[in-house]
N, C-alpha and C positions, 0 to 999 in steps of 0.2 A: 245726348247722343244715344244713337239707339243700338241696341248689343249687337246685329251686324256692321253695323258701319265700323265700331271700336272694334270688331276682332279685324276687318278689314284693313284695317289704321295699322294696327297691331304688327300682321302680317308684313305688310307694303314696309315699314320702317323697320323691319328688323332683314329683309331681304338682300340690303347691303353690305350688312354684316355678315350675313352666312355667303354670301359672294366672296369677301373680303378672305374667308377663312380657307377657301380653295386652293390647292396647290397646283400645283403643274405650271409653272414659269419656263420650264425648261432650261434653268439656269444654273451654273455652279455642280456640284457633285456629294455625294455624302462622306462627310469626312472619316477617315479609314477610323479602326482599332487605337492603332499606334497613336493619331494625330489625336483624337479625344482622350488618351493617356498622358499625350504631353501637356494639354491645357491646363489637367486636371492639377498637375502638381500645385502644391503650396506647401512652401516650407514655414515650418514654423519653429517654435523659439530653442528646441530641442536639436534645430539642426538634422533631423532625420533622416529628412528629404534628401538630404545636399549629395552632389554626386561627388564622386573624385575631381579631382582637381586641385591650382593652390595658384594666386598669386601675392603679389607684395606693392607695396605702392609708387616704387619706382615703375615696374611695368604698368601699373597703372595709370601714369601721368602721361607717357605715351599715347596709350588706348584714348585716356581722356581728352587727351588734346586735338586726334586726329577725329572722335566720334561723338563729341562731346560739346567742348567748351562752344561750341557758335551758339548753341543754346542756353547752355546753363552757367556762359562766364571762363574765362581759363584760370579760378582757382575756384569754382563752383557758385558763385555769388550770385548768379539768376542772372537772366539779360532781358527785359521788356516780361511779356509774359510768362516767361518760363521758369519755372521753381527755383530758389534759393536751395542750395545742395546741402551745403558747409555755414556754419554759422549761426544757422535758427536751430530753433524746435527738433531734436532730435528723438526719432525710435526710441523705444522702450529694450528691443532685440540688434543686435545687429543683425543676424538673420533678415531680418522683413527689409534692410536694405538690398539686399544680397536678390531676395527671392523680384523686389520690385524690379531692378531692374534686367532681371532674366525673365519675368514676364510681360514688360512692357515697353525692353529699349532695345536698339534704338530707333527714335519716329524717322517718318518720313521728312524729309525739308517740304518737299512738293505738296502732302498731305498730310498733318501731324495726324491727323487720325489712324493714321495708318504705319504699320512696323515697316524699321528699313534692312531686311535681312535680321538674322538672330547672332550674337554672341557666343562662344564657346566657354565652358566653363572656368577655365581657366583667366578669360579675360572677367565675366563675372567676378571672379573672385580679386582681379588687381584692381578692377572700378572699385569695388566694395573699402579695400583696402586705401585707396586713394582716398576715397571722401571720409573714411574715419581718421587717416594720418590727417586731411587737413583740419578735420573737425579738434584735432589734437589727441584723441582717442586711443590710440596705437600709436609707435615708434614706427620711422619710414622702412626700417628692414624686416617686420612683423613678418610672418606667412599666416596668409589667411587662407585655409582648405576648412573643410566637412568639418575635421576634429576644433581648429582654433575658433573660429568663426563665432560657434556658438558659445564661446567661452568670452568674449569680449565682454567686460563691464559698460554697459552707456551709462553718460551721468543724467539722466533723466527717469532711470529706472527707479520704479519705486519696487523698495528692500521685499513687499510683501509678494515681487510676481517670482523670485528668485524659487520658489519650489518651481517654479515651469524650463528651466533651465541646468545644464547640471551645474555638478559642484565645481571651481573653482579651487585645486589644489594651492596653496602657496608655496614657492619655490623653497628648496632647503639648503641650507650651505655647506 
């Protein structure tokens, strides 16, 4: 092939690409300050993030039963393809339960890809508490807010992530 034709070639195939890369669809909006602040959050094992707020797992049986269980079971057991809650493979953090599903729940029925309204943090934290009372983890009258939350032992942790967490005082008599 002779060095016109190949730069020719060259050109011609890469021309859909650089089409492709165009903007202006005229669709959608740029999302505010605020809105790319709220994405950004992730809480992590420290609890940092976590806002005010506090539930317990009785208010969470509620929440979970009215925005929950059609998916994931009404005592979290998974139903067809949706996750097992309680029961398998737990977090190493409580936290990363907490923080999943104030970033991710809950879906649409219509389109799981997609969120169906957001959660107040208050109720975050009674789902949270719910799926650890039933995992056995906590006691049903626990409050889990900002402060307990990150204090939860999972029994899946291993001992060596515990400097990432704080200190667990023990109760005195």
């Amino acid at each position: 092939m002779s060095w016109p034709r190949t730069y020719l070639l060259l050109v011609l195939s890469t021309a859909p690409l650089a089409l492709a890369q165009m903007p202006t669809y005229r669709l959608g909006r740029t999302p505010t300050a605020e809105e790319i602040r709220a994405m950004e959050v992730n809480v992590g094992p420290m609890g940092k993030e976590l806002p005010p707020g506090k539930g317990t797992s009785e208010e969470g049986a509620a929440i979970y039963a009215k925005k929950c269980a059609f998916c994931h079971g009404a005592k979290g057991q998974g139903v067809g393809p949706f996750p097992r809650l309680v029961g398998g493979k737990t977090h190493p953090f409580a936290t990363t339960i907490w923080d999943y599903i104030e970033t991710s729940m809950p879906r649409s029925m219509a389109n799981p890809g997609l969120r169906d309204g957001k959660l107040t943090p208050d109720e975050v934290y009674a789902l949270t508490a719910f799926i650890l009372y039933q995992d056995k983890i906590i006691q049903e009258t626990d409050v889990m807010d900002a402060k307990s939350l990150p204090r939860v032992r999972m029994p899946t942790r291993d001992s060596r992530l515990d400097r990432l967490t704080p200190v667990v005082e023990e109760p005195k008599d």
